[in-house]
N, C-alpha and C positions, 0 to 999 in steps of 0.2 A: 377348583380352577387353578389355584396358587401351584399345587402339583404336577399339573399337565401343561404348563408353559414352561417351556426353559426358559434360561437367562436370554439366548440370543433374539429369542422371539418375545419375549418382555422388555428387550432394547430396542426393537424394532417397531414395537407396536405404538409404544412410547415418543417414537419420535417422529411417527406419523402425523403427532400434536404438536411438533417443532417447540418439543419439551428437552429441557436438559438434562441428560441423563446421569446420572452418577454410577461408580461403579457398582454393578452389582453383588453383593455381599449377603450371610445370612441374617445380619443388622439392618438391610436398606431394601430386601427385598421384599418384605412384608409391604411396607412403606409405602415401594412402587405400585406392587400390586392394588393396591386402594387407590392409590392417583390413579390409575388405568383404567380400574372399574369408573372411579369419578368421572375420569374424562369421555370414555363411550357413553355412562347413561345419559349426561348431561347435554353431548354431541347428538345421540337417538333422541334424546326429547326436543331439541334446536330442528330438526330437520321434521318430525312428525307433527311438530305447530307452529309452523309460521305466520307470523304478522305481518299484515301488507302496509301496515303504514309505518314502520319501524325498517329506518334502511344501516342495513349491518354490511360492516365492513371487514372481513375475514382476513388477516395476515395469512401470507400462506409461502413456503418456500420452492414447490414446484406446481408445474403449468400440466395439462392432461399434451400429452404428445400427439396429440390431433389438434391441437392450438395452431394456432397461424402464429407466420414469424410477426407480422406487422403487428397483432395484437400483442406478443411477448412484452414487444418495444414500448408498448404505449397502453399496458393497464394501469388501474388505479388499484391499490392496497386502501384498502376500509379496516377499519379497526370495529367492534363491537363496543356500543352505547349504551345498549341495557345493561344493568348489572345485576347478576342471576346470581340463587343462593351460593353455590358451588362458586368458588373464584377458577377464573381461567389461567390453566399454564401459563408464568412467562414465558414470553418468544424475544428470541433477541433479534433487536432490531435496532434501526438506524436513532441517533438522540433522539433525531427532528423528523416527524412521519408528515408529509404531504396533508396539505387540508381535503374536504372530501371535495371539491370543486376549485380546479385551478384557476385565479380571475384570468390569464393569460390563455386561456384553451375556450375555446369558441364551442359547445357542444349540438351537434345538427343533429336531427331526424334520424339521417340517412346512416350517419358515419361515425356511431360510439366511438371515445379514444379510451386509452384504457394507458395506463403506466404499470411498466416492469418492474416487478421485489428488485432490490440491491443485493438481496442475501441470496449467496447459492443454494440450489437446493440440494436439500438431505434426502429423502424417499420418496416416491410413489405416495400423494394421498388422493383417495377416491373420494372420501365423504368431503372432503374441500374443491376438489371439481366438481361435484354435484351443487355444493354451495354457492360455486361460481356462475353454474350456467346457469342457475334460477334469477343470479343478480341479474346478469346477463338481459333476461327476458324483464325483470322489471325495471331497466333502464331503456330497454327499444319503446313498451308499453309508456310512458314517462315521456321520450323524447319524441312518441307521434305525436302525444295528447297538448304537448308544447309546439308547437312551431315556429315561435319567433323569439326563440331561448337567444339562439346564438345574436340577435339584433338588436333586443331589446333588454334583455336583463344579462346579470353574471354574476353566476354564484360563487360567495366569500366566506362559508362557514368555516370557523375557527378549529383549527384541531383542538383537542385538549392539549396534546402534546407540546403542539408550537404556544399556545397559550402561555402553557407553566414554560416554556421553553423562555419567551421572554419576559414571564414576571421574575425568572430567576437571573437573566441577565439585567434587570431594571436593578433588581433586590444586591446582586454581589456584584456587579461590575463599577455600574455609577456611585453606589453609595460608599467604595472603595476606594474610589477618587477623593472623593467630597470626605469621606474619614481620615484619608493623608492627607490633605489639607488640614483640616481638623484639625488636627493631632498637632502639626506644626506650629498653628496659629496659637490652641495651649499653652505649647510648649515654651512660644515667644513670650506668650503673657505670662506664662510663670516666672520666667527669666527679668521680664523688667520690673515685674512685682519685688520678687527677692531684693533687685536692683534697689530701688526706690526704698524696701526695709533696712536695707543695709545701711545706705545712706542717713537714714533718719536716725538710726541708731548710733551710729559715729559721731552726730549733730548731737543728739542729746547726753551722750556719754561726755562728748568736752564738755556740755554745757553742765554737767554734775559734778564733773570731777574738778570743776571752776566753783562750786557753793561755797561760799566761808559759815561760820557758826555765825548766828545773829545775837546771842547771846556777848551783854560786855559785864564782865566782873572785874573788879578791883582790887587791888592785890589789897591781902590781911594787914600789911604794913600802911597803906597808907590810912585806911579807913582807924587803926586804932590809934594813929596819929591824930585823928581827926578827934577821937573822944578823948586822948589826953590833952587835946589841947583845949579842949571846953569841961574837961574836970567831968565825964560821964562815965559812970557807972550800972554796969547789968540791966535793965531795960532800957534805960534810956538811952544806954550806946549804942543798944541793938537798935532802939527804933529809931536813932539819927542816924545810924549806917544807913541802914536800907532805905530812909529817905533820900541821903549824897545818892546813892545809889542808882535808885530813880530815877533823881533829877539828871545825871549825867547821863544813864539811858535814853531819856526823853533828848537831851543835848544831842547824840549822836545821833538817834531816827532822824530830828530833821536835819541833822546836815548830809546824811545820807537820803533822805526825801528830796531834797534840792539836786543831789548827784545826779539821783534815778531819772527827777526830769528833766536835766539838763542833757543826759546821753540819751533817754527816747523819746520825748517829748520835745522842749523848746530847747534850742539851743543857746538862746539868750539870756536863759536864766543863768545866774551866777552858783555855782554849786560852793558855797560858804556862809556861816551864818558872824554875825558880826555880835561882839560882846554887850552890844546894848539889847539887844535881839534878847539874848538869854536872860539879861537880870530884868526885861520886860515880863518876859514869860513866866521866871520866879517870882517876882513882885504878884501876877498872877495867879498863882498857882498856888501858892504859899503864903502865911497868915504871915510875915518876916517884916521885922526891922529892917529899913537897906541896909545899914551898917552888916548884916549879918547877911542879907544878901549879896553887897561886892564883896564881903569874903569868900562866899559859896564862888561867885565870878572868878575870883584869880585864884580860888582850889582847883576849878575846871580848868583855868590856863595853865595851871601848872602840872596837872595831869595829862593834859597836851601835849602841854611841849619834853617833860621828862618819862612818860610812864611809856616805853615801848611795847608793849601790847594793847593799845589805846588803837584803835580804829580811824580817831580823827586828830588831828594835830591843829597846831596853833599857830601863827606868825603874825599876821594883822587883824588874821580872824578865823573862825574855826575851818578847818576843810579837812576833806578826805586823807587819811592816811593809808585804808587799805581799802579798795576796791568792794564797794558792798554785793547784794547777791542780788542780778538784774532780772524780772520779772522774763515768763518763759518766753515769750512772744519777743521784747527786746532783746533776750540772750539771743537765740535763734537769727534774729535780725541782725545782732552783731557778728555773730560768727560767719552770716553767712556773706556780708561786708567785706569781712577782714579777707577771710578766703578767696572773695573776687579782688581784692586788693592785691592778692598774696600771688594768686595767677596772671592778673594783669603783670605786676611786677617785673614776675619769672618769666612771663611770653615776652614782655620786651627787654628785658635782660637776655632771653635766648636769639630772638628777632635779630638784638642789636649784635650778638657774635657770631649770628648764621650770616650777615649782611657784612660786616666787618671781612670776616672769611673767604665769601667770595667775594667782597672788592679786593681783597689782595691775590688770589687767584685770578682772577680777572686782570688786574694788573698788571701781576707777574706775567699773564700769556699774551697779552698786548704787549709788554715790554720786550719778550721775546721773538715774538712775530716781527715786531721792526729791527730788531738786530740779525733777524734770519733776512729778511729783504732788504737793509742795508747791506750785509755782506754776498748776499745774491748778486745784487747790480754790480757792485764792485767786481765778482768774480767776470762775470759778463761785459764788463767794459775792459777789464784785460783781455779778456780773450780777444775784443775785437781789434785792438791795437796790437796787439802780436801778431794777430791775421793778417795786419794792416802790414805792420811792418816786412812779415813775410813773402806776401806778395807783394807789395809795394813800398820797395826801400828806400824810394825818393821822395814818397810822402808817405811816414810813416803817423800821422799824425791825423787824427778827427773830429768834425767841430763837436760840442760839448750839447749843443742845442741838438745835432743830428742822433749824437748818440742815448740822448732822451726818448725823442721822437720813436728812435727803435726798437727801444727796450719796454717803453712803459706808452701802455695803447690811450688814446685820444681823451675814455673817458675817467682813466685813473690819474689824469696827471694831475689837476690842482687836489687831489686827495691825499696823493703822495706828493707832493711838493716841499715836506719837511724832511720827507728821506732824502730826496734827489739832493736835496740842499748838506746834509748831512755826507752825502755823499760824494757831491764836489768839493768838501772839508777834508774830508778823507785822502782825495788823491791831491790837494794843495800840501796838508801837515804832514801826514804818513805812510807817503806812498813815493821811494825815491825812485823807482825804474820811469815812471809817469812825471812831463815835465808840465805844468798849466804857461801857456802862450796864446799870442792871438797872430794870427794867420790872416794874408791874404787871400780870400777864396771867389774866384770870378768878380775880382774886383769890390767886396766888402767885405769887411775885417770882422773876423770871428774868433772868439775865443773856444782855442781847443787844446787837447790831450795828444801829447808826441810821447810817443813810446824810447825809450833813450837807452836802454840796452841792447848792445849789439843782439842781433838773430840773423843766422844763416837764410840767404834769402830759398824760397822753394823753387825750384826752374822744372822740376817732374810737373807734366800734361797726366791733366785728366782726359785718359784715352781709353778706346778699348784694346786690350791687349793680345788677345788670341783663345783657344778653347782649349778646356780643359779633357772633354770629354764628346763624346761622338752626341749627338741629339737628331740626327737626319731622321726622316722618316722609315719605318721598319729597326731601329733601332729600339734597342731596350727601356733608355732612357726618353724616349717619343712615346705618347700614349696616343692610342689611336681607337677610336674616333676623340678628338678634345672634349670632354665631358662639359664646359662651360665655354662663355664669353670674357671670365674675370680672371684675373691675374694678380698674385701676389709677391712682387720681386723683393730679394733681399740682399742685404749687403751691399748696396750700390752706393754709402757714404759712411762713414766712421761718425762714431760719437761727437769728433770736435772736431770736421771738416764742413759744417755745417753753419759754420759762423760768419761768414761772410755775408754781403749783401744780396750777389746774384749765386749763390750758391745753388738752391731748390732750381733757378733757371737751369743753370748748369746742367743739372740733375737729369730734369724733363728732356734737353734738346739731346741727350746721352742716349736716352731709350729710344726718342724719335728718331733719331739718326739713325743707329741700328736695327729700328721697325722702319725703315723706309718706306717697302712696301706693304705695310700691315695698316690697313686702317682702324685707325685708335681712336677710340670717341670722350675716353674721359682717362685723367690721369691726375693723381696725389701722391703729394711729399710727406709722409709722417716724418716730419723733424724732430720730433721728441721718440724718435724709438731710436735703440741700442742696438739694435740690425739694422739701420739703413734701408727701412721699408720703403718699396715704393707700388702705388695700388694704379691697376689699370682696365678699364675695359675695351674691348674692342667689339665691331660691329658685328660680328659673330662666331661661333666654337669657330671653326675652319680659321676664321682672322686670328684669334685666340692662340691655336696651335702655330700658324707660323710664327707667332711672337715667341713663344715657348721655346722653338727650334732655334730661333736667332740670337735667345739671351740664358737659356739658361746652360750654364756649363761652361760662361764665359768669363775671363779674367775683368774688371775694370779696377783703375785706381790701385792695381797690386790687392784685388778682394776673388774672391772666388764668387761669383753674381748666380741666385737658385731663384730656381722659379715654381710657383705654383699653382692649382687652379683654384676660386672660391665661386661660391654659390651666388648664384646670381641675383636672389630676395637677398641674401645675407650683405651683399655688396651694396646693396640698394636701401638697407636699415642704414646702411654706415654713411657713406654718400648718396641720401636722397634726388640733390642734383641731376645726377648721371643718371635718372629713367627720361627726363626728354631730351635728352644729347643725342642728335646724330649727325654732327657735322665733325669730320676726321680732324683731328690737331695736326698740324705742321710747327717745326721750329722754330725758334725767337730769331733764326736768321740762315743763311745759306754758307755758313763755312767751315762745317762740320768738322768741328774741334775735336770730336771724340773717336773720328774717326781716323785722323793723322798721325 
């Protein structure tokens, strides 16, 4: 058999079982030829005994071409349940294969639905359309013998596939979360672990490297001063040494006994033992003469007070000379005392030059801020007396309460009232062009500010002066149709012609006059701009455009006067106001000064 098949027809046969084929070779092809045979006996013995109660499900990659398209659309792919000695070809297919009953699909009597393979088909297979149509007929037989499938029940059998499908999304998806988490949360706690050893470790390192030796010896000198002074020789020096010895041993525990309680325990106790104290304890202790006792007493005062390596010292009674070795619990307590002491300290030692720092900061910028608005005002009450005197040579001079009133608004004045005050100091002491007088004004005497340096008076009208540039209609400079209602003029005042009282009036009846017939429904002075802005709407584009035609390109004031359009939300962000204005503005008066 292996002989009589070529290669193309051992590819072909092969993938009638929607098997993968590898290339064929004299290594692979032995190989195939046994899966081929495997795969027909085992496909002839599937077809020559079937079970009816065992519903198999066939992957298959093409339909017989007498298929209906509507069944194409809508079969079901079954996969095979049993599991027979021979394993079956993988077939590649989709991760996730369809359950064998969709609960979304209603199955009737009359109308099998069936769902389409995803995968294209590869070849012509016969023995799988024969497979088909036997399902085929045990699916009609099944859906007479049911007839209230579709109303009453809905089949949910689990694929295998979708099964392990999501115990492997349960298994590596959630438990991947929940591991980086995990993992974090370790991580944390190892960190505060270490934290916390580290700690402890620094805590007990001071506390070691603070032990003294509890051992007290006496220096060789004194002790054999002690046996030539009692005429002792070879035993009995030794064993009067090492009794002084003792005894001043025992001496220092308890004055160091007293210390210890005195730093963790009571505070009340006094840490010193008093010289009666000891020759009590010796008279106890020891089989002794007093006599021989107060000498042991004032060999111990005077190993106190002269022997510097002596632990405890002498003055009215014995005490501490060198800090003895405090129990782990009190060291610990104290260090970590000290150290709250040590931080408390240093936080308000820092507290107190972060706080120091910016009150002087603070200061300094409050201090500066009233010297910026004393010499603000000051700059601004010249300007208005030179304005004064300018136009007004016969009264160059104005009251001091008016010029308040005008500079500084209703609810800043008793706030500033130490500038204002600083500031009529100013133009009394150091300011000689400005003379301080009081005035009669409509019959009540005011003190005010007379300008006293000559200034040429101004006699030039604020007029219009004529155009620069053509703007008629059909003109280049006209846009047509007027894309808005708003208008943006410029240059209609200079930086420092705006200091007057009715100046902004000025301003307004300038443009009314010249929009005569333009009806105007809203108009503003920006006095703080460096172009002599002035913003206007009118009642609509068309009103709009003739206002455009009549001012821009026009001389006032010796200014070249431009004009623009703006956006009408954008007009109405800025001047709220002007959306329920519709009554036209007229001038402050009828004798159109700007226009003479």
């Amino acid at each position: 058999m292996g002989e009589s098949i070529s290669d193309q027809e051992l590819r072909r046969r092969l993938l009638t079982f929607n098997t993968v084929v590898p290339p064929v070779t004299n290594s692979t092809r032995r190989l195939l030829l046994k899966k081929l045979a495997d795969l027909e006996s085992h496909h002839s013995s599937q077809i020559e005994s079937p079970k009816s109660n065992d519903i198999s499900l066939i992957n298959v990659s093409n339909w017989n071409n007498s298929a209906s398209e509507d069944e194409e659309q809508n079969s079901y792919l079954f996969t095979e349940t049993k599991k027979f000695p021979n394993k079956l070809p993988e077939i590649q297919t989709e991760k996730k294969q369809p359950r064998l009953y969709d609960s979304s699909v209603n199955i009737t009597p009359r109308e099998p639905i069936f769902r389409s393979p995803r995968s294209n088909p590869v070849t012509e297979t016969p023995y799988a359309d024969q497979a088909i149509q036997r399902w085929k007929e045990k699916m009609m037989n099944q859906s007479q013998n049911k007839t209230d499938v579709s109303n009453t029940s809905q089949f949910d059998f689990p694929s295998p596939v979708s099964s392990i499908y999501s115990q492997n999304s349960r298994r590596y998806i959630q438990p991947t979360q929940q591991r980086n988490l995990g993992n974090s949360y370790t991580r944390n706690t190892q960190y505060i672990i270490l934290l916390f050893i580290g700690f402890f470790v620094v805590i007990f390192g001071l506390y070691f490297t603070s032990i003294q030796s509890s051992t007290v010896v006496l220096s060789p000198g004194i002790l054999n001063s002690l046996c030539a002074k009692k005429s002792l020789q070879g035993v009995d020096c030794d064993t009067e040494q090492k009794r002084v010895q003792n005894l001043y041993s025992s001496l220092v525990s308890q004055v160091q006994d007293k210390y210890i309680k005195n730093q963790c325990e009571k505070s009340d106790i006094e840490p010193t033992v008093d010289a009666q104290t000891i020759f009590e304890y010796i008279s106890t202790h020891e089989n002794l003469p007093s006599r021989e006792v107060e000498e042991l007493v004032e060999l111990f005062k005077s190993i106190a007070k002269t022997y510097s390596e002596s632990p405890i010292g002498f003055d009215t009674s014995f005490n501490i000379n060198v800090q003895p070795n405090l129990p782990v619990l009190c060291a610990v307590k104290k260090i970590f005392t000290n150290m709250f002491y040590l931080i408390l300290w240093l936080g308000i030692v820092s507290l107190s030059l972060i706080s120091l720092y910016f009150g002087i900061c603070y200061m300094t910028t409050k201090s500066e801020k009233h010297k910026q608005e004393v010499n603000r005002l000051v700059e601004n009450i010249i300007d208005l007396l030179k304005q004064q005197a300018q136009y007004r040579p016969n009264e160059s001079y104005l009251p001091i309460i008016h010029i308040r009133d005008q500079l500084i608004p209703p609810n800043e004045r008793q706030k500033k009232s130490k500038i204002w005050a600083e500031v009529e100091q100013y133009f009394t002491e150091s300011e000689s062009r400005v003379r301080s007088e009081i005035q009669q004004i409509d019959g009540e005497d005011f003190q005010v500010l007379r300008w006293v340096q000559p200034v040429s008076p101004v006699t030039a009208k604020k007029v219009w002066q004529g155009q620069a540039f053509e703007t008629n209609e059909g003109s280049m400079n006209s846009p047509q149709p007027s894309p808005t209602s708003c208008l943006k003029i410029r240059h209609m005042f200079g930086p420092d012609s705006m200091l007057g009282v009715d100046c902004e009036t000025r301003v307004k009846d300038a443009i009314l006059e010249k929009c005569e017939s333009v009806q105007v429904l809203h108009l503003s002075v920006d006095r703080s701009s460096h172009e002599g802005c002035v913003y206007v709407k009118c009642a609509s584009p068309a009103e709009a455009g003739k206002a455009y035609r009549q001012l821009h390109g026009f001389w006032y004031d010796g200014k070249l006067v431009t004009v623009k359009f703006l956006r009408l939300e954008r007009y109405h962000q800025r001047f709220p106001d002007a959306v329920s204005t519709t009554i036209p503005l007229m001038p402050s008066n009828n004798e159109k000064r700007s226009l003479q």
